[in-house]
C-alpha positions as CSV (number, residue, x, y, z in Angstrom):
1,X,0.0,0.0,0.0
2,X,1.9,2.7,-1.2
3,X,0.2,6.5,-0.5
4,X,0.9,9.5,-1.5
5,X,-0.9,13.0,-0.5
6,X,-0.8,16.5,-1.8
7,X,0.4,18.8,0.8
8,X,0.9,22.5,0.4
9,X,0.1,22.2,-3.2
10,X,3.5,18.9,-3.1
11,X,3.1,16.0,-3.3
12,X,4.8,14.2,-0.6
13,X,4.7,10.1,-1.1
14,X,4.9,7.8,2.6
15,X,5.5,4.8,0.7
16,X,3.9,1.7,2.8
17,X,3.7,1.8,6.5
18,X,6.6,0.3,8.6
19,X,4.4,-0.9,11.4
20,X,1.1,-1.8,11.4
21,X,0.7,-2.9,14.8
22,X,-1.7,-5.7,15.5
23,X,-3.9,-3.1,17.4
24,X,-4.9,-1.8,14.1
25,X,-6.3,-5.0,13.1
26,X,-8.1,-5.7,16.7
27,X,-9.9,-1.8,16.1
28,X,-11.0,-3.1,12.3
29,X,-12.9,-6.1,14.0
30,X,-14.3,-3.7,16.5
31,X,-15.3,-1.4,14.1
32,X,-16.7,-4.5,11.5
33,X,-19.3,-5.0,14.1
34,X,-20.8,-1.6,13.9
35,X,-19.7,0.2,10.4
36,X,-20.9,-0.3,7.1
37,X,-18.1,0.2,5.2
38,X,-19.5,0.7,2.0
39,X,-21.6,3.8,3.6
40,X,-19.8,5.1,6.9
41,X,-21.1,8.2,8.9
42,X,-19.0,10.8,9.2
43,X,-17.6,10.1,12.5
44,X,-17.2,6.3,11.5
45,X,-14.7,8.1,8.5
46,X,-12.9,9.9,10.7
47,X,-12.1,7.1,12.5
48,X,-10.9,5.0,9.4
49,X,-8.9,7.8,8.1
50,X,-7.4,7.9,11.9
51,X,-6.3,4.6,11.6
52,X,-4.8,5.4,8.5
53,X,-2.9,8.0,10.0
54,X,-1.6,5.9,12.9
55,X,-0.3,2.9,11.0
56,X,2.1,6.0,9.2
57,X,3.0,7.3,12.5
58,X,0.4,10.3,12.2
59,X,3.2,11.9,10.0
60,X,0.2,13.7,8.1
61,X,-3.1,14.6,10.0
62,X,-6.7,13.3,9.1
63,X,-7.6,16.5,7.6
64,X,-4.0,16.3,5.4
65,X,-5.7,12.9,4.1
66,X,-8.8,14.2,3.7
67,X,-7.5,17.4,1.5
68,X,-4.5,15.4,-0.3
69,X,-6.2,12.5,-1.5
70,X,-8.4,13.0,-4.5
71,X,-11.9,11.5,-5.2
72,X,-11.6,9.4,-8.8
73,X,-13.8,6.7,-9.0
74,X,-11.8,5.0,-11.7
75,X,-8.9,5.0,-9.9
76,X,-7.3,2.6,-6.8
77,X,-4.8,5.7,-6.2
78,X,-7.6,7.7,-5.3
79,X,-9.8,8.3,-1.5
80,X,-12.2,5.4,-2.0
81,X,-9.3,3.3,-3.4
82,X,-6.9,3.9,-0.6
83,X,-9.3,3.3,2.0
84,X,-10.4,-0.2,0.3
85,X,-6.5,-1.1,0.3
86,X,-5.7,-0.1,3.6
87,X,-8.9,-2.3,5.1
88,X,-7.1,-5.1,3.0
89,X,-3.6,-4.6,3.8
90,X,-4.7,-4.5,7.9
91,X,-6.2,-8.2,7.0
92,X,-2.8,-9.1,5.5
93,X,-4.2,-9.0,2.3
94,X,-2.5,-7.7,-0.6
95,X,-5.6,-5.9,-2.6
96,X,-2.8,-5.3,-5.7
97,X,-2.2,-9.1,-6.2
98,X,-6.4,-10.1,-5.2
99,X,-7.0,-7.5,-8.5
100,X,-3.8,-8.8,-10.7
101,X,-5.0,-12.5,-9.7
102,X,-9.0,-11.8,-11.0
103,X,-7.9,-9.9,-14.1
104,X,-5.5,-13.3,-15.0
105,X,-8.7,-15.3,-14.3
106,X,-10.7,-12.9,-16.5
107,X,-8.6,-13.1,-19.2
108,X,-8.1,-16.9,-19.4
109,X,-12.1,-17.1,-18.7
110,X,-12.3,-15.2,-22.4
111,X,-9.8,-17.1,-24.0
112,X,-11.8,-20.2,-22.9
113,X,-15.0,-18.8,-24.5
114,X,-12.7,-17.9,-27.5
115,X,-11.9,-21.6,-28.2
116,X,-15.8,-22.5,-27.5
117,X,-17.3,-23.4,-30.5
């Protein structure tokens, strides 16, 4: 999970995060029981983020994320897709290789139907 955020009109790049601490992933089961991810509440949000900011060491603030980190729907590089990697990556989950794996799958699914007479 490599992020980078627009600060001061720069963009600064944290790389991954050194230490996730096992913490992180004990406050994402916590916060499975009661958050819709797919539709948080604003407070539920600012929570996420926060977690985002303490597995970098809170070397940018939530509102840093929240102003550096652009909206684009098409994008995993952008808000939404940041978030949806970091709730991976805290499950030890590599989103990057889970997407590269079903786009191999896809492709070998069409060549399949290709041979299909």
């Amino acid at each position: 999970m490599n992020l980078t955020l627009e600060i001061d009109d720069k963009k600064v790049k944290f790389g991954k995060p050194k230490k996730v601490k096992g913490r992180a992933y004990l406050r994402y089961l916590e916060m499975k029981q009661y958050v819709d991810f797919n539709n948080p509440t604003p407070d539920e949000l600012d929570e996420l983020v926060q977690m985002i900011c303490d597995a970098y060491e809170n070397k940018f603030t939530i509102d840093e994320f929240y102003d550096g980190c652009y909206i684009d729907p098409f994008s995993g590089e952008g808000f939404f897709g940041k978030i949806t990697e970091f709730l991976y990556y805290i499950q030890g989950i590599d989103l990057k290789k889970v997407q590269k794996n079903m786009e191999d799958l896809l492709a070998n699914e069409n060549e399949v139907e290709k041979k299909t007479p």
